[in-house]
C-alpha positions as CSV (number, residue, x, y, z in Angstrom):
1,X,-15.1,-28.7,-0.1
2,X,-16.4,-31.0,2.0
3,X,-19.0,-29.9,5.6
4,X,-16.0,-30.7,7.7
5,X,-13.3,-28.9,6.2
6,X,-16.0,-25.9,6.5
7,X,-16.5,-26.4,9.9
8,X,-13.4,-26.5,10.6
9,X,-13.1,-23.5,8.8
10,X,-16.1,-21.4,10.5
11,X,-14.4,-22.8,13.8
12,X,-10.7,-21.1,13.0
13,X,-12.3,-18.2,11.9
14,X,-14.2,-17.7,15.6
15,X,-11.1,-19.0,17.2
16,X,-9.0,-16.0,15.8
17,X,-11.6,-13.7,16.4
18,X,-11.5,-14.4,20.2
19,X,-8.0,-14.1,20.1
20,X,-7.9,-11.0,18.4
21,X,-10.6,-9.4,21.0
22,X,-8.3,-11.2,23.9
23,X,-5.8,-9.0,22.6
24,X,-7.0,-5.6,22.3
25,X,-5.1,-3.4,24.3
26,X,-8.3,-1.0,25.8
27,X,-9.2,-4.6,27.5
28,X,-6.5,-4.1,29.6
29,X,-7.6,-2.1,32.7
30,X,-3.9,-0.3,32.9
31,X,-4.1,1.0,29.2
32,X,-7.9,2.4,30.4
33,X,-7.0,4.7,33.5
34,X,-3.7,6.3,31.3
35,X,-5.8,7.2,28.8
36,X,-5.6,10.9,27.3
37,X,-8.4,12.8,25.4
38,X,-7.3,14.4,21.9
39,X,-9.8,16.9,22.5
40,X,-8.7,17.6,25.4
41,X,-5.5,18.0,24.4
42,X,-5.8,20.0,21.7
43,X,-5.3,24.0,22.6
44,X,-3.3,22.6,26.0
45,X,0.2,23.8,27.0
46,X,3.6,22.6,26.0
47,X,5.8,22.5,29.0
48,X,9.6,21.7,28.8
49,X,12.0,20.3,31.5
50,X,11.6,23.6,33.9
51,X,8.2,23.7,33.4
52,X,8.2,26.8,30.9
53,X,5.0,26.9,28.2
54,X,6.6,26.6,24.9
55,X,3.9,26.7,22.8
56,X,0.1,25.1,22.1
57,X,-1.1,22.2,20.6
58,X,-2.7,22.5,17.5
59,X,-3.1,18.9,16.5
60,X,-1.5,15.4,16.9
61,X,0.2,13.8,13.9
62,X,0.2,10.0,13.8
63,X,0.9,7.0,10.9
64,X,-2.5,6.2,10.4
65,X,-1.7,3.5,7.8
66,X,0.6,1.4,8.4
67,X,1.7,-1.8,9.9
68,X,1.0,-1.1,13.1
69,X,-2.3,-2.3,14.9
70,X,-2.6,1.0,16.8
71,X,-1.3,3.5,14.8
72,X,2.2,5.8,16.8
73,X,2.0,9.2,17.7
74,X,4.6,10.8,14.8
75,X,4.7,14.5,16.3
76,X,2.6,17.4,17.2
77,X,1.7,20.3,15.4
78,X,2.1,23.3,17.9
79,X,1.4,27.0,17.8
80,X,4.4,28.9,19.2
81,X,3.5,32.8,19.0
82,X,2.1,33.1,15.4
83,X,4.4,30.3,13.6
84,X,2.6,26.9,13.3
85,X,5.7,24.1,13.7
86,X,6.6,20.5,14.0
87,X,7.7,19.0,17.0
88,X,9.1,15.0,16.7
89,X,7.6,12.4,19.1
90,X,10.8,11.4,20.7
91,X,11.0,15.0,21.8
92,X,8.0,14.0,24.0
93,X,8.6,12.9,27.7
94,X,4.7,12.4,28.7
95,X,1.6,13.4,27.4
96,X,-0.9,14.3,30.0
97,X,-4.6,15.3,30.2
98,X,-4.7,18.4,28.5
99,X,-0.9,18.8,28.7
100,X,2.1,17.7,27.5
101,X,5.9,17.8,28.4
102,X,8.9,17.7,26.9
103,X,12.4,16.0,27.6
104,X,14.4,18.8,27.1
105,X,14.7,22.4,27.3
106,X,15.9,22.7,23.6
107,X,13.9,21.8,20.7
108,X,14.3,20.8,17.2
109,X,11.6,22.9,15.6
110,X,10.6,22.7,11.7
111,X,7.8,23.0,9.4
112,X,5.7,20.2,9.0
113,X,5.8,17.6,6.0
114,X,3.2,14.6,5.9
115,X,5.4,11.2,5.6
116,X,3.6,8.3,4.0
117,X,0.8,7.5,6.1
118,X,0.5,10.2,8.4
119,X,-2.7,12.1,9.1
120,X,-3.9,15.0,11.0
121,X,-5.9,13.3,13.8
122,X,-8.2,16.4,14.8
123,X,-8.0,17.7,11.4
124,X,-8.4,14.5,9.4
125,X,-10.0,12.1,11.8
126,X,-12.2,14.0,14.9
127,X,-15.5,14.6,14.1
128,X,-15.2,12.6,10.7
129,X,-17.1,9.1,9.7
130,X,-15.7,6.1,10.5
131,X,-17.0,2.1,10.5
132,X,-17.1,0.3,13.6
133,X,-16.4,-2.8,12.3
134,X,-17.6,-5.1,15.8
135,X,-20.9,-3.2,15.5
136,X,-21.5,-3.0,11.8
137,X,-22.1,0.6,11.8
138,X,-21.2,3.7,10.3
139,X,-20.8,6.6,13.1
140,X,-18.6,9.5,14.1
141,X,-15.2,9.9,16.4
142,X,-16.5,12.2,18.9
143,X,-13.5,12.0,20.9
144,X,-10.2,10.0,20.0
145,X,-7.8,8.2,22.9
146,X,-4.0,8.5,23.2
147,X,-2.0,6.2,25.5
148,X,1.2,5.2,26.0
149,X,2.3,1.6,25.1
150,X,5.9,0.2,26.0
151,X,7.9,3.2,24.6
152,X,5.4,5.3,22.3
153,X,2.0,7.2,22.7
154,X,-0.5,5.3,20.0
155,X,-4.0,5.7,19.0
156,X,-5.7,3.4,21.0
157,X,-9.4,4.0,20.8
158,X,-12.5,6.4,19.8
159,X,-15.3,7.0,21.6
160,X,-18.9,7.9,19.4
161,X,-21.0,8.7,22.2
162,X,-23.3,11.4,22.7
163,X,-22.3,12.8,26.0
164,X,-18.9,13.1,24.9
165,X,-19.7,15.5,22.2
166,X,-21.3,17.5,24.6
167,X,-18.6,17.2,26.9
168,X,-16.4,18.8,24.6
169,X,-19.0,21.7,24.2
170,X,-18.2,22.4,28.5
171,X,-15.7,24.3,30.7
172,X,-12.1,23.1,29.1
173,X,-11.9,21.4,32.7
174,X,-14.0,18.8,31.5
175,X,-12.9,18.1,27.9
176,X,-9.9,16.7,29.1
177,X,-11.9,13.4,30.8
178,X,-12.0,10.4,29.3
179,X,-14.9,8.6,29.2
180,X,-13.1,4.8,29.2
181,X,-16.5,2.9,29.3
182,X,-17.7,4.4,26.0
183,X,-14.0,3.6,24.0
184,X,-14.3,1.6,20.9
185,X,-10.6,-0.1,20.8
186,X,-8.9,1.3,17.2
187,X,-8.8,-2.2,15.6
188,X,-12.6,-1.9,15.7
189,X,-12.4,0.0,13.5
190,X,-11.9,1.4,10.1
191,X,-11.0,5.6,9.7
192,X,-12.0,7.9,6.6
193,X,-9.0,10.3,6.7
194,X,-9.2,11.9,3.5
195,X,-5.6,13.6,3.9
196,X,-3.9,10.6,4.6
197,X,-3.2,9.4,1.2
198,X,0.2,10.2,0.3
199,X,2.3,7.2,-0.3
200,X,2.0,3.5,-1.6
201,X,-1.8,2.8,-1.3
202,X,-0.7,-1.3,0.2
203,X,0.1,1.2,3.4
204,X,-3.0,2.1,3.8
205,X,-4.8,-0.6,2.6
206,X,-3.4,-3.1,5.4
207,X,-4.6,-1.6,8.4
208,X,-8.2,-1.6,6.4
209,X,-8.6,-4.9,5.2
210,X,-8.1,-6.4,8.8
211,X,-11.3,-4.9,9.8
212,X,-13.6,-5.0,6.9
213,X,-12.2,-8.5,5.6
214,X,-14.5,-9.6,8.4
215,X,-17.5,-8.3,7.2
216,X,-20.4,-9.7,5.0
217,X,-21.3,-8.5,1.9
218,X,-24.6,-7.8,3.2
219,X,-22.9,-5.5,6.1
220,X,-20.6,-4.0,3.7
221,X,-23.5,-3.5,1.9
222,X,-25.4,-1.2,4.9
223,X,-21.8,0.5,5.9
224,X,-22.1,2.0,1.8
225,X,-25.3,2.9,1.9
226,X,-24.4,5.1,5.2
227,X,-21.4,6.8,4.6
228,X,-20.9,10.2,2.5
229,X,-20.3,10.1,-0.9
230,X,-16.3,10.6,-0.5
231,X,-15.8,7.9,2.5
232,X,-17.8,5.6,-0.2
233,X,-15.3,5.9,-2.8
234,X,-12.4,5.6,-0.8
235,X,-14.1,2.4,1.2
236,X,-14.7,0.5,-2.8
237,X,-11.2,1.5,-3.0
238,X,-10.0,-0.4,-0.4
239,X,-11.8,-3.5,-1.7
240,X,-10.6,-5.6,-3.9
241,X,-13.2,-5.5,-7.0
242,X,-14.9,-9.0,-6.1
243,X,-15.1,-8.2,-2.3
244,X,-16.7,-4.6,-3.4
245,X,-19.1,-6.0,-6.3
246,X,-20.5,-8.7,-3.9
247,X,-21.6,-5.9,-1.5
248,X,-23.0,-3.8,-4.7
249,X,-25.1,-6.9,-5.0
250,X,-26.7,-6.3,-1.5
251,X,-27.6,-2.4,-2.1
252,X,-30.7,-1.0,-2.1
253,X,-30.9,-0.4,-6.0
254,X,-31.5,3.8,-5.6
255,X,-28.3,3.8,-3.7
256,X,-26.5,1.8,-6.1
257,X,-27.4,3.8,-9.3
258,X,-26.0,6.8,-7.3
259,X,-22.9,4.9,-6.3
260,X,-22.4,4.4,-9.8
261,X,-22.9,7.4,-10.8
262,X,-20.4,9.4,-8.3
263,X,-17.4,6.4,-9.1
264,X,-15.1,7.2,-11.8
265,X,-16.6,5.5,-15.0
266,X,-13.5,3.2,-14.9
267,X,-13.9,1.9,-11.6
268,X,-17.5,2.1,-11.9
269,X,-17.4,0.4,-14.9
270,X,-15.0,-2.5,-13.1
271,X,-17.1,-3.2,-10.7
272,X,-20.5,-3.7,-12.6
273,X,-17.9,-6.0,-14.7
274,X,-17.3,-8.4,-11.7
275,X,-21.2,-8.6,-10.6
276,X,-23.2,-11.1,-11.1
277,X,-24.5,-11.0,-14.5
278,X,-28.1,-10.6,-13.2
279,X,-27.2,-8.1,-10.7
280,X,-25.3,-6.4,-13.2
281,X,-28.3,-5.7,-15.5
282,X,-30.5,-4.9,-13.0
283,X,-27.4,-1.8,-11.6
284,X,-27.5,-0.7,-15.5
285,X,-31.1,-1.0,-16.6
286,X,-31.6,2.1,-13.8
287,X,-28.9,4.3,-15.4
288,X,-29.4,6.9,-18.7
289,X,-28.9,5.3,-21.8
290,X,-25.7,7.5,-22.1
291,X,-24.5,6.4,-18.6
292,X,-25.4,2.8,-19.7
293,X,-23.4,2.9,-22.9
294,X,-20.4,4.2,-21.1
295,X,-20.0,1.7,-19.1
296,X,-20.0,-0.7,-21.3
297,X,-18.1,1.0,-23.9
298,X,-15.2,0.8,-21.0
299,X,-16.0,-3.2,-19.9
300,X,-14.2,-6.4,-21.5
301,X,-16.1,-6.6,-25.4
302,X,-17.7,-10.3,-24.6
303,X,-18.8,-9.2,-20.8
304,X,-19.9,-6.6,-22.5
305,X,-21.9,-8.0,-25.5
306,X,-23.4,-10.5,-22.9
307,X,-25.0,-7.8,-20.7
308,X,-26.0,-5.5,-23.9
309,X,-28.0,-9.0,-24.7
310,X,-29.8,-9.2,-21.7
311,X,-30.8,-5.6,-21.5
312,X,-32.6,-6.4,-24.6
313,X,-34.8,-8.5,-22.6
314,X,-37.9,-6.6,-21.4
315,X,-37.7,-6.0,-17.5
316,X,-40.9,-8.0,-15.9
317,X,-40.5,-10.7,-17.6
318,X,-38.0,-14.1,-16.9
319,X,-35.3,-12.8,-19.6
320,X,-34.8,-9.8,-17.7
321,X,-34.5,-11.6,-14.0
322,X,-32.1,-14.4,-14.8
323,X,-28.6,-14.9,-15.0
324,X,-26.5,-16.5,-17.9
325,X,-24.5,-18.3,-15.4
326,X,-25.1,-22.2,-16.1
327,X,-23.8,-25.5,-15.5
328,X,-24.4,-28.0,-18.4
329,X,-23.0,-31.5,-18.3
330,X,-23.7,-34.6,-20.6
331,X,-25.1,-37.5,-20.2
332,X,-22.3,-39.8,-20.1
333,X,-20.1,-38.1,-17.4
334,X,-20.4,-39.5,-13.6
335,X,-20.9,-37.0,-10.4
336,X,-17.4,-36.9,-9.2
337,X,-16.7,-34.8,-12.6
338,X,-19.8,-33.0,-12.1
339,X,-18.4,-32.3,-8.9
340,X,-15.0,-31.1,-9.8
341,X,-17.0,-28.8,-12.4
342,X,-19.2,-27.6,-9.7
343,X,-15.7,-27.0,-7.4
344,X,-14.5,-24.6,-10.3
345,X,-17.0,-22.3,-9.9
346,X,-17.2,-22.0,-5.8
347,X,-17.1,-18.2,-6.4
348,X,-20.5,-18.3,-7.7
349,X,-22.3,-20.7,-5.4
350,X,-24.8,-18.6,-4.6
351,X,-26.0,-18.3,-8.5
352,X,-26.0,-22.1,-8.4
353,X,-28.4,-24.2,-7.5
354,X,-28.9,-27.1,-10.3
355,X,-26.9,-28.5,-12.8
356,X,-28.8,-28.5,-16.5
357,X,-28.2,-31.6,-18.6
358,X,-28.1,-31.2,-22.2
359,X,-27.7,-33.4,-25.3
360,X,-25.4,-33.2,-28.2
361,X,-27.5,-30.0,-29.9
362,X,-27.4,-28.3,-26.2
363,X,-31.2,-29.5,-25.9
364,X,-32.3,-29.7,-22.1
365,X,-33.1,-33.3,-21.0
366,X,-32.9,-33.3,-17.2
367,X,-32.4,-30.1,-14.1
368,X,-30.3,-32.3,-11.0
369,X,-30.4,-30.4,-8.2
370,X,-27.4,-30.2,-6.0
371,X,-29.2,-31.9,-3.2
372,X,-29.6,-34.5,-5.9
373,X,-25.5,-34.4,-6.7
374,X,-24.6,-34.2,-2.8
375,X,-26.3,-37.6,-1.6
376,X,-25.1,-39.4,-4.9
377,X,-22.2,-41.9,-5.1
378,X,-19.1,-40.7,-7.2
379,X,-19.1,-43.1,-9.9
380,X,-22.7,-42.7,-10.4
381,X,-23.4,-42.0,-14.0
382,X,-25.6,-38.8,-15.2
383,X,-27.5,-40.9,-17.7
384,X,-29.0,-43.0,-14.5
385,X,-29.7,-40.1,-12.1
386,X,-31.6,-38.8,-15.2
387,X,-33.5,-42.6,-15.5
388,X,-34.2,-41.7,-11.3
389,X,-35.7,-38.3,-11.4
390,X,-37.7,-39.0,-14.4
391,X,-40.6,-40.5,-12.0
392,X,-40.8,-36.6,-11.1
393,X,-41.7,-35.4,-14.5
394,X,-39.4,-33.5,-16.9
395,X,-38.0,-30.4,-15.8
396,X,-40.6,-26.8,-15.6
397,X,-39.0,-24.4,-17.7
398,X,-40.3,-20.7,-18.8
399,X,-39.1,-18.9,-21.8
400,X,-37.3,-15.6,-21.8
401,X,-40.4,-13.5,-22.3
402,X,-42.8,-15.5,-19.7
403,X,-44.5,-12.9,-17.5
404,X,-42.5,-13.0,-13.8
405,X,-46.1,-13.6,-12.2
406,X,-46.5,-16.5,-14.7
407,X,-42.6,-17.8,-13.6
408,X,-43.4,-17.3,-9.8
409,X,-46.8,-19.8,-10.4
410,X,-44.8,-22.3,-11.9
411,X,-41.6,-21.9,-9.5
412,X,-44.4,-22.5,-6.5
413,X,-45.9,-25.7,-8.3
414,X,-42.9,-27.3,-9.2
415,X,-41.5,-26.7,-5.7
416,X,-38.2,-25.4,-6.5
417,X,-35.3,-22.7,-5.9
418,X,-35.0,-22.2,-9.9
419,X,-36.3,-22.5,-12.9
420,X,-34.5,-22.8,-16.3
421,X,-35.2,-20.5,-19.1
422,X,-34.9,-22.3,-22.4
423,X,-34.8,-20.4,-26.5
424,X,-37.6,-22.3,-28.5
425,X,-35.8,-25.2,-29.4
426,X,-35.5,-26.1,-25.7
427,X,-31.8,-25.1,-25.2
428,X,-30.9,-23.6,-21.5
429,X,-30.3,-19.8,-21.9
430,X,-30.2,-19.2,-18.4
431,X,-31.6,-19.4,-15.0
432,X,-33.6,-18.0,-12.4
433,X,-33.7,-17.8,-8.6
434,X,-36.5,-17.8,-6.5
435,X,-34.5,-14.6,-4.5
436,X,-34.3,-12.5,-7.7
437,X,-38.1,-13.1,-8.7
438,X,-39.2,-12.2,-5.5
439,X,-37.0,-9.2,-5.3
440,X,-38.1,-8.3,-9.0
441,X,-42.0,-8.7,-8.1
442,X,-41.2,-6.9,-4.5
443,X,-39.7,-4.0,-6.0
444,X,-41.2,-1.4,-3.1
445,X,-40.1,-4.0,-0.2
446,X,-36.1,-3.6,-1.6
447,X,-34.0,-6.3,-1.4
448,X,-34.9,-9.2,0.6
449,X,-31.7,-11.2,0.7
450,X,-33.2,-14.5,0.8
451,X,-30.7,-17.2,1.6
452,X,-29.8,-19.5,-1.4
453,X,-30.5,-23.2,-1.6
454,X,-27.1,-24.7,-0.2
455,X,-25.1,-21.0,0.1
């Protein structure tokens, strides 16, 4: 991929996010003086055409997940006498602060059965976590706005502020005020509602996605280590594995051994699967040896087999830092193939920083950097870059039991981002980054997220 194409790239991607702020419905200043509190709704009258109560609010039902950016106003769940019933939307004329009114004086009244979707917004939403996505946080809907939008009520926003949640502890007179400077606009933001889940899961993973596919690892990372144990699982279950292994990558390692350990063992197992093969040893070297094994037992047998040999590898030393993921190229290929082997592994740029040349028995002869690959011309042979870089001494390698402290000397001398670990015939085994030792040596510091050579 060439630095155009990825600035053009970085450049769409703050284009449509400009355009999707633009378009947020709370921006516009007649959606913000019509909006109507849910908790000040809730426990408010029913009125039909003549202005007679019919019953109470008990709680507003809306499609949650769906394909809608703010999610519809279904029905409402009201309290007529003692009998709890379901009242349709299009039964609804206006819904007003603390009050709503009907368009006729008959009504269609019937029990209440969730649709596909569909969640219980005081019940299932209020007072529940939730990620704002803008501010990469995790918080809590202290209040939730309703307002109408060309010819339905919709979930429009939620507001996490402190005063409201003590507004709702005042007079009822008060509860029913929105506070439209402190809204978050709904696609902000991503809901926990653990009710909502009846259905195909693609409905309620689209609404997800387009918040949290915005989000870095790193971020997604943070929002995990925040949230409860049950809006954990059911955010990794709304990731696809890669997205939700990267972000295990980024957690603090005490909040990734209990991560693993609340998953199902075959989602857990699935997701230590698609880390990094470093990172991966790291996660299982802090579980039981029974938790360990079980895992593995339920992982692919040669992903399997390649982390059970690095766990053999004492921890402190460079065996149990590096990762087995390696380029090696011969001597008599040229850097455009190089390149186009370097292309097929874009998913793990960030464990590449070098490309290891080896002979015909595997032995290491040469460690090109990729600042080395990037400024040479595509026809240039290997062989001859090798001839170039030799004025800068062969490559520093460590073996798999060197001492970190002794790899972290020699990584500082030779000036690098990596250092190869090689068997004792010099063969390349694997590699380590100067990220990982420092994280390994820093243990009480947690992660440091150092950026990678080129990422």
């Amino acid at each position: 991929m060439s630095v155009n194409t990825v600035l053009m790239s970085t450049s769409a991607r703050l284009r449509d996010r400009r355009v999707t702020l633009e378009r947020r419905v709370t921006a516009s200043k007649a959606v913000r003086t019509s909006l109507v509190s849910l908790a000040g709704l809730i426990g408010g009258p029913v009125t039909n055409q003549a202005g007679e109560e019919v019953g109470r609010v008990v709680d507003v039902v809306a499609r949650l997940y769906g394909p809608d950016p703010y999610p519809p106003v279904t029905g409402l769940i009201l309290r007529i006498g003692r009998r709890r019933t379901f009242l349709a939307a299009d039964a609804i004329s206006k819904v007003h602060a603390g009050h709503v009114r009907l368009r006729t004086a008959r009504v269609d009244l019937r029990d209440f059965v969730r649709r596909p979707g569909e969640a219980l917004l005081a019940r299932d939403v209020l007072d529940h976590q939730l990620v704002d996505v803008d501010g990469i946080q995790v918080t809590r809907a202290a209040d939730l706005y309703l307002a109408p939008l060309v010819d339905r009520v919709v979930l429009v926003g939620v507001d996490v502020s402190l005063p409201t949640l003590l507004r709702r502890l005042g007079p009822r007179r008060w509860q029913a005020r929105p506070t439209p400077e402190r809204v978050l606009d709904w696609q902000a933001v991503a809901p926990f509602a653990e009710q909502a889940t009846d259905g195909p899961p693609e409905v309620r993973l689209r609404a997800s996605r387009t918040a949290l596919h915005r989000l870095r690892p790193s971020d997604l990372a943070d929002i995990l280590e925040d949230l409860g144990r049950s809006e954990r699982q059911q955010l990794l279950g709304w990731l696809e594995p890669e997205q939700a292994a990267d972000a295990l990558e980024e957690m603090e390692p005490a909040e990734l051994e209990n991560l693993l350990r609340e998953a199902a063992p075959d989602h857990a197992a699935r997701l230590v699967d698609e880390m990094e093969p470093d990172e991966a040893t790291d996660a299982l070297r802090d579980l039981t040896p029974e938790e360990r094994e079980n895992l593995l037992r339920r992982m692919p047998t040669g992903e399997a087999a390649e982390l059970r040999r690095l766990l053999t590898h004492r921890e402190g030393t460079a065996g149990g830092a590096m990762t087995t993921l390696l380029v090696t190229v011969h001597r008599d290929e040229n850097v455009a193939g190089v390149r186009a082997r370097l292309a097929e592994q874009a998913e793990h740029r960030t464990e590449i920083d070098a490309v290891a040349v080896v002979d015909d028995q595997d032995r290491l002869l040469c460690d090109i950097a990729l600042f080395d690959l990037a400024v040479a011309e595509d026809t240039t042979r290997v062989a001859d870059l090798i001839a170039w870089l030799a004025q800068f001494g062969l490559p520093v390698t460590v073996h798999a039991d060197t001492p970190l402290a002794e790899a972290a000397d020699q990584l500082v001398a030779a000036r690098a981002s990596s250092l190869l670990v090689v068997d004792d015939v010099d063969r390349p085994i694997g590699r380590i980054l100067a990220d990982d030792l420092l994280d390994a040596m820093l243990p009480e510091r947690g992660r440091l997220h150092f950026r990678r050579f080129l990422q």
